[in-house]
C-alpha positions as CSV (number, residue, x, y, z in Angstrom):
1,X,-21.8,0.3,-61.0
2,X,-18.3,-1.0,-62.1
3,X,-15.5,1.6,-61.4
4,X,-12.7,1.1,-64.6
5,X,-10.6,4.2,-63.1
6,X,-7.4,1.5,-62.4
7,X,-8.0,0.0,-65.2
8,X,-5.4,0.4,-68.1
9,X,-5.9,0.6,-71.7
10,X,-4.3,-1.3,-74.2
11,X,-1.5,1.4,-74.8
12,X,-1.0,1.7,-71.2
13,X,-1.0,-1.9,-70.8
14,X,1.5,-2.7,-73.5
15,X,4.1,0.4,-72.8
16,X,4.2,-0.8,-69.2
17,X,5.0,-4.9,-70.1
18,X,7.4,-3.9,-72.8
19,X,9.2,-1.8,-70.7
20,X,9.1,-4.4,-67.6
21,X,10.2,-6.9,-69.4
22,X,13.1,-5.3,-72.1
23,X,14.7,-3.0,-69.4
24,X,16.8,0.0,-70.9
25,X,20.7,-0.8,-72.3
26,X,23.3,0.1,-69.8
27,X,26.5,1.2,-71.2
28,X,29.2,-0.2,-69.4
29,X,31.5,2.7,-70.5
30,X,29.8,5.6,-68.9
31,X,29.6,3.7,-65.5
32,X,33.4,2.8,-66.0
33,X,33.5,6.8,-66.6
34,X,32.0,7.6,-63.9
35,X,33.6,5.5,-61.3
36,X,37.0,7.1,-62.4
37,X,36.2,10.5,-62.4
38,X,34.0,9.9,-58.9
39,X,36.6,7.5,-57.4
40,X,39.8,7.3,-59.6
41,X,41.4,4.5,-61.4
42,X,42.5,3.2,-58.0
43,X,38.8,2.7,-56.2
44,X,36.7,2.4,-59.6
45,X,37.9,-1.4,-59.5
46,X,37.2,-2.1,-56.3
47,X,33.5,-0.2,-56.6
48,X,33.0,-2.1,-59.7
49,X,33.3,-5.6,-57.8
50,X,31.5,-4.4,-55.1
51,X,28.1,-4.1,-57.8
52,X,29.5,-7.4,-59.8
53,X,29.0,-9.0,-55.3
54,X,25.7,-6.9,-55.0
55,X,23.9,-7.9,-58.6
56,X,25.2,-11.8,-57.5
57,X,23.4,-11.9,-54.2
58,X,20.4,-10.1,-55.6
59,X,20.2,-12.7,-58.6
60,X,20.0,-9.8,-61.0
61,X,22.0,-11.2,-63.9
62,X,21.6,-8.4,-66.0
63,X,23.3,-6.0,-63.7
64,X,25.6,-8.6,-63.0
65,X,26.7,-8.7,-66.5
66,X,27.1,-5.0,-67.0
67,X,29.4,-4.8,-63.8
68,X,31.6,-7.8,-65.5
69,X,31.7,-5.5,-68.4
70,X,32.7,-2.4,-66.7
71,X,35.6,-4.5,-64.6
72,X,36.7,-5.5,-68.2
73,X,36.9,-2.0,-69.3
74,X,38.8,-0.7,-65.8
75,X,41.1,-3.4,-66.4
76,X,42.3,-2.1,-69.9
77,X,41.9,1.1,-69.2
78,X,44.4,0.7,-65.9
79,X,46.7,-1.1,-68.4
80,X,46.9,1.4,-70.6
81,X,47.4,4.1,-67.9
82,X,50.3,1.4,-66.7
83,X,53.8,2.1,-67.6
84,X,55.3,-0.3,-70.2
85,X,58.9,0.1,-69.3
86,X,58.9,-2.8,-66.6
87,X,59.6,-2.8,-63.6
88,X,61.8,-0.1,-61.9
89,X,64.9,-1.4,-59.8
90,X,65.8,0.8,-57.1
């Protein structure tokens, strides 16, 4: 008698390839979020490259885009927060 009980059908099949292969959107501005509010504007840059070092030595591209993105966002973000009146002399 042929046990099917690990087979999968179609549906199964499909849902699980699709989802394997077209991983869900990460949105670079909630982990930029995050990072500040967990590790402020001063350590959210450094976490950020420590994931953009960690996605390059696991070949992950993906992730390794998404960290760029996020270091792009910290970067604007920390020069807006910057003042614009120069530097002080003192």
């Amino acid at each position: 008698m042929h046990d099917d009980s690990h087979a999968l059908d179609a549906h199964e099949s499909v849902s699980t390839v699709r989802s394997a292969a077209f991983p869900r959107r990460i949105d670079a501005n909630v982990i930029a979020e995050e990072l500040i509010r967990e590790y402020g504007m001063d350590h959210a840059l450094k976490r950020a490259t420590e994931g953009t070092f960690g996605a390059q030595k696991d070949g992950d591209n993906y992730q390794l885009s998404v960290w760029r993105e996020v270091k792009v966002i910290l970067n604007s973000r920390g020069r807006e927060s910057s003042p614009s009146s120069g530097p002080s002399i003192g």
